[in-house]
C-alpha positions in Angstrom: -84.9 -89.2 419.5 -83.3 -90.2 422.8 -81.6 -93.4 422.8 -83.2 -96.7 424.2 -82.0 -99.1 425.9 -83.7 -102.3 426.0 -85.1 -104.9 428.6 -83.2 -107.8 428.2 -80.2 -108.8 430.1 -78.2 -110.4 426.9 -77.6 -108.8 423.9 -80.1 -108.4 421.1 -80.4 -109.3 417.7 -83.8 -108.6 415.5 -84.4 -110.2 412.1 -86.0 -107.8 409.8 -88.1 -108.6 406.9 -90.7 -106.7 404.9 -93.0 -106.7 401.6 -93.3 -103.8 399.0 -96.1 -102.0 401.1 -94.0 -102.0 404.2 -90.3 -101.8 403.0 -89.8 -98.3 403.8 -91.3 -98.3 407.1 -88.5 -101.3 408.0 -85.6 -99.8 406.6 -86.6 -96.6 408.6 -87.1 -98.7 411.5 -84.1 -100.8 410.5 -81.8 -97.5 410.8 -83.2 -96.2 414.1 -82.4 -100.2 415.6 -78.6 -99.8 414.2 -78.9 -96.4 415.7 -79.2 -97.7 419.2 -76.3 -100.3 418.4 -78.4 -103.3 418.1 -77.7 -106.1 416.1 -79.8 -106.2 412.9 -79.9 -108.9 409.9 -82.0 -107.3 407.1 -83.7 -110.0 405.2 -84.5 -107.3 402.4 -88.1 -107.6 400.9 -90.0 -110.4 399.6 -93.5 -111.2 399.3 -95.5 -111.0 403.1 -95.5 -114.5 403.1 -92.4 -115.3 402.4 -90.3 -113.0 404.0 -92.5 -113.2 407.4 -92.4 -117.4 407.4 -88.2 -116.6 406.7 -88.2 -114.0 409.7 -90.6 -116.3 412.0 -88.7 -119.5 411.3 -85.7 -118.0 412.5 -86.7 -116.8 416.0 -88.4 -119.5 416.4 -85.0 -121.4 415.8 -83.7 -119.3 417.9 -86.4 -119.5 420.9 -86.0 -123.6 421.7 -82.0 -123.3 421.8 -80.4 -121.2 424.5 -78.2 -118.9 423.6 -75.8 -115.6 424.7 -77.6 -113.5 422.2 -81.8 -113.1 422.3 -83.4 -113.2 418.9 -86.2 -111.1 418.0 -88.6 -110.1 415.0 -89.3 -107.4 413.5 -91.8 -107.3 410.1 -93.9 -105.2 407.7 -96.7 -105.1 405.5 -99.5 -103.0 404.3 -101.4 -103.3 407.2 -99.2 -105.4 409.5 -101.3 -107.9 409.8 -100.6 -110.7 406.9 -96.9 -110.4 408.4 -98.2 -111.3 411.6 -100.3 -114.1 410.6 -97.4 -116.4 408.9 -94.8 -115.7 411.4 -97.2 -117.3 413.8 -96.9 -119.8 412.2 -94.1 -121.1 413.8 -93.1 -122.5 417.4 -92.3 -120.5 420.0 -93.1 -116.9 418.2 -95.6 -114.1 419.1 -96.0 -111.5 416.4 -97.9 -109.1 417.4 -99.3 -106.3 415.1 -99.0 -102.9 416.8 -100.4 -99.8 415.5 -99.9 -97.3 418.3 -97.3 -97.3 421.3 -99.9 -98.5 423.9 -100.4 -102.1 421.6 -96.7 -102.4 421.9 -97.0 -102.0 425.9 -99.3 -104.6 426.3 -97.7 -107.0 423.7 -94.9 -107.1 425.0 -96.0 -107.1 428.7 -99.1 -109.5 428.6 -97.6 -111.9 425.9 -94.4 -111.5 426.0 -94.0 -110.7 422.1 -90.9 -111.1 420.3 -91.8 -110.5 417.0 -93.0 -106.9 416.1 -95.7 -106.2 413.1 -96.3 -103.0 412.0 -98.2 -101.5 409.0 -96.5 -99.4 405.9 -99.8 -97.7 405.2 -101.0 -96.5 408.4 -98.2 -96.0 410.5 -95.9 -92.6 410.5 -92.3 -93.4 410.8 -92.6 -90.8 413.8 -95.3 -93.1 415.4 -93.0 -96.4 414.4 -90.3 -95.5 416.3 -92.4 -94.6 419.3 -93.7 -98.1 419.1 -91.0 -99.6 418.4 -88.9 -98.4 421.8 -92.1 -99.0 423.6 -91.5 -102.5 422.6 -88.1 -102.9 422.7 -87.8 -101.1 426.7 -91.7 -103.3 427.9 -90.6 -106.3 430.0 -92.9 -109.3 429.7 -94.7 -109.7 433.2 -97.5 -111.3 432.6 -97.3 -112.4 437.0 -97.9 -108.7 437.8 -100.8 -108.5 435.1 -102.8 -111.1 436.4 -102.0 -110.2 439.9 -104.5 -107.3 438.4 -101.1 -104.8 439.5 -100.7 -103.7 436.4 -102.5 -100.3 434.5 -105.8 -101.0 432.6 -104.8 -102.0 429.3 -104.2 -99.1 426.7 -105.0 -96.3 429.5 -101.7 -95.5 430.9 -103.4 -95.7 434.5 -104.2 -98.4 437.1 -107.0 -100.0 437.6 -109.6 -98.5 440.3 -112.8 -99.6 439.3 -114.0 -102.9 441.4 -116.6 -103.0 438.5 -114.5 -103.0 435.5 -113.5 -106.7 435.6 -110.6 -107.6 433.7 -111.3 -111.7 432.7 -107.9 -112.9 432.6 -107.0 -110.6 436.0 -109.8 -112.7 437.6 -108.7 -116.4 436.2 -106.0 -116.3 439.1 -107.4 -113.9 441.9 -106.9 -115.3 445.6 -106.1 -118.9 443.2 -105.7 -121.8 445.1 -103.7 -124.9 443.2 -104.7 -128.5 443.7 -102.2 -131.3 443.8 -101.2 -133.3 441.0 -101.5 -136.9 442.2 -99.7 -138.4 439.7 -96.4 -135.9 440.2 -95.4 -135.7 444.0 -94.5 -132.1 444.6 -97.0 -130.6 442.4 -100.0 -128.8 441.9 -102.0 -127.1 439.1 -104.5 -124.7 438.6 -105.9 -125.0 434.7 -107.0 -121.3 433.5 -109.4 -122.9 430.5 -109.9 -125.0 427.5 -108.9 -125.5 423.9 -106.5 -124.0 424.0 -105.4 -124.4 428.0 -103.4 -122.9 430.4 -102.4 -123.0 433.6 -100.3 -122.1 436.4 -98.4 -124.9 437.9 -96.3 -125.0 441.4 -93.4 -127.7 442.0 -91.8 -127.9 445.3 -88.2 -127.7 445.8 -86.1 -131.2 445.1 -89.1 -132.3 443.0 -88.7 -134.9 439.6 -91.1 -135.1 436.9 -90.0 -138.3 435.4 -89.7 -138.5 431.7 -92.7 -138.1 429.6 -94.6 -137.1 426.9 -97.6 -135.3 425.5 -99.4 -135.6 422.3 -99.3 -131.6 422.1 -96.1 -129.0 422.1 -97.0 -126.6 424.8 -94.5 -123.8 425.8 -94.4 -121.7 429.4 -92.7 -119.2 431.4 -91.0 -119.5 434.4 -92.7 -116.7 437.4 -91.1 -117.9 440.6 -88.1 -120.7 441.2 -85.1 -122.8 438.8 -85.8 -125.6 436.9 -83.9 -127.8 434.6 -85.6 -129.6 431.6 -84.2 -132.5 430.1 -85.2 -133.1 426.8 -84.4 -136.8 426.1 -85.8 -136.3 422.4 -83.4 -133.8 421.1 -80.7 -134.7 423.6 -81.0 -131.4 425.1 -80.8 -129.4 428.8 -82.2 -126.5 429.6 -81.5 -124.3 432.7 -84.8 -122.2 433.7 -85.0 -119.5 435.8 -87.1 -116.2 436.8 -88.4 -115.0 433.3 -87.1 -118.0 431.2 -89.3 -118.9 428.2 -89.2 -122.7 427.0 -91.2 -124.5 423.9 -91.4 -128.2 424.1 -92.3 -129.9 420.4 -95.4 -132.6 420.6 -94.1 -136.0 421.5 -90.5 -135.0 422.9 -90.0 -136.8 426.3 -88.3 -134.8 428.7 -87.4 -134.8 432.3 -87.4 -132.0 434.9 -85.6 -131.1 438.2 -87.0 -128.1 440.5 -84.3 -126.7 442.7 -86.1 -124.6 444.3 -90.1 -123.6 444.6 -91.2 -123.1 441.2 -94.0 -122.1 439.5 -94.7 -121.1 436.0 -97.2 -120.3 433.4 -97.4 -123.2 430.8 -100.1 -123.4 427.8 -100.8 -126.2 425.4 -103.3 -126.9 422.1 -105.9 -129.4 422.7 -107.1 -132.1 425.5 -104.6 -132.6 428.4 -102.8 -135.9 428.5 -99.5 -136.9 430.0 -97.8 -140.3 429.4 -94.7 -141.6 431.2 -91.6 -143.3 429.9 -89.9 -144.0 433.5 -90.9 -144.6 436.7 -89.9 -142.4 439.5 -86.9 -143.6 440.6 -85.3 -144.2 437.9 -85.9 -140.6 437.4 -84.3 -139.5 440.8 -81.0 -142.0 439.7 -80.9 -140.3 436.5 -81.2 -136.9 437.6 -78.6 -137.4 440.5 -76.1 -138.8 438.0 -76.4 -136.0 435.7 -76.3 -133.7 438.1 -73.0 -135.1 440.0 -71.1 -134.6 436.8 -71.8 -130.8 436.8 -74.5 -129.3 439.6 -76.3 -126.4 438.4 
């Protein structure tokens, strides 16, 4: 097997984890990771609820704190799927139960996956490893997928058909974005409801002044640099191209565009928006923090 490299641009650490139906598939897997000289911290093998809550509440730990090092997932059951469900269970973590390469593909490049199910009983540790690279060398780009750029999903080929209508591809074809009235500088396109999403668009020098919503909601940044402020946790967070960020419900944060920005955000339940500060107080706060260390 040749080696892989993978996608991201820091170094890579996976936390493994597996129950007595998938044990062996991991620690095969776990060997062809150390293989390609990435970082692995084997959890062992517990029960699939255990061990996948263990491996979920890490990256999740590890997804709302920047860091030099990325954390990723990687977990094993009978059928992949139990695994899958408890990890989800925390903030800020897609599992994703793949079975052949192509689910790998599209995990990682629609959703943007960082934890990786597979199953014990119906996977080949020859087919593992195939979907494990898959997954490991996928970059998320979930811009070009809506943008209806990228192959069909699970064909390998792109998309010719004017007939076959991909849903999500047509959410945001030719989209126009309407202003937010009570943000200057931005606008907002809602995708659709319970759970939402959206894309939303800031203009450069923009301020959202601190707020709060009764729902955690996390996006991606597409386009632009951001910082978030969150005033909760005492916290900053520099956002650029390809930056993920989860926001718990209830944290008030603050957020400076630098640039045109737009990113992919998505939230549980009924929109709502409440604001501890006015504007300008905002703009003062901002500028202070930002003339004792400019991005």
């Amino acid at each position: 097997m040749a080696e892989s490299a993978t996608t991201t641009s820091r170094p890579l650490k996976i936390i493994a984890g597996a129950d007595s139906f998938g044990c062996t598939l991991k620690d095969t897997l776990v060997s062809h990771l150390r293989s390609l000289n990435i970082e692995v911290e084997d959890l062992g093998t517990s029960s699939y609820y255990t061990i996948a809550a263990e491996v979920g509440r890490q990256v999740s730990s590890s997804s709302t704190t920047p860091a030099a090092t990325e954390t990723r997932g990687l977990v094993a059951c009978g059928t992949g799927v139990g695994v899958a469900i408890f990890a989800n269970k925390f903030p800020g973590v897609y599992a994703a139960t793949c079975l052949t390469p192509e689910d790998a593909l599209n995990a990682r490049f629609i959703n943007n996956s960082n934890v990786l199910a597979v199953s014990g009983m119906s996977t080949s540790p020859s087919t593992a490893i195939d979907i494990l690279n898959t997954w490991l060398n996928t970059p998320f780009n979930i811009e070009a997928f809506l943008d209806n750029s990228t192959p069909t999903i699970g064909s390998g080929s792109s998309q010719s058909d004017e007939s076959a209508k991909c849903a999500i591809c047509c959410l945001v074809k030719n989209r126009e974005l309407n202003p937010i009235d009570i943000i200057p500088g931005g606008s907002m396109k809602i995708l659709r409801e319970t759970p939402t999403s959206a894309f939303v668009r800031f203009k450069a020098g923009s301020v959202e002044p601190a707020h709060h919503h009764t729902f955690g909601h996390d996006l991606v940044v597409m386009e632009g640099k951001k910082s978030v402020w969150n005033l909760s946790k005492k916290e900053r967070y520099d956002l650029g191209v390809g930056d993920f960020l989860f926001t718990t419900a209830g944290d008030v944060h603050r957020v400076k565009y630098y640039e045109d920005t737009e990113f992919f955000i998505r939230w549980d339940g009924k929109w709502d928006m409440f604001f501890d500060e006015d504007l300008q107080t905002a703009k003062a706060a901002v500028e202070k923090e930002l003339g004792n260390g400019a991005v």
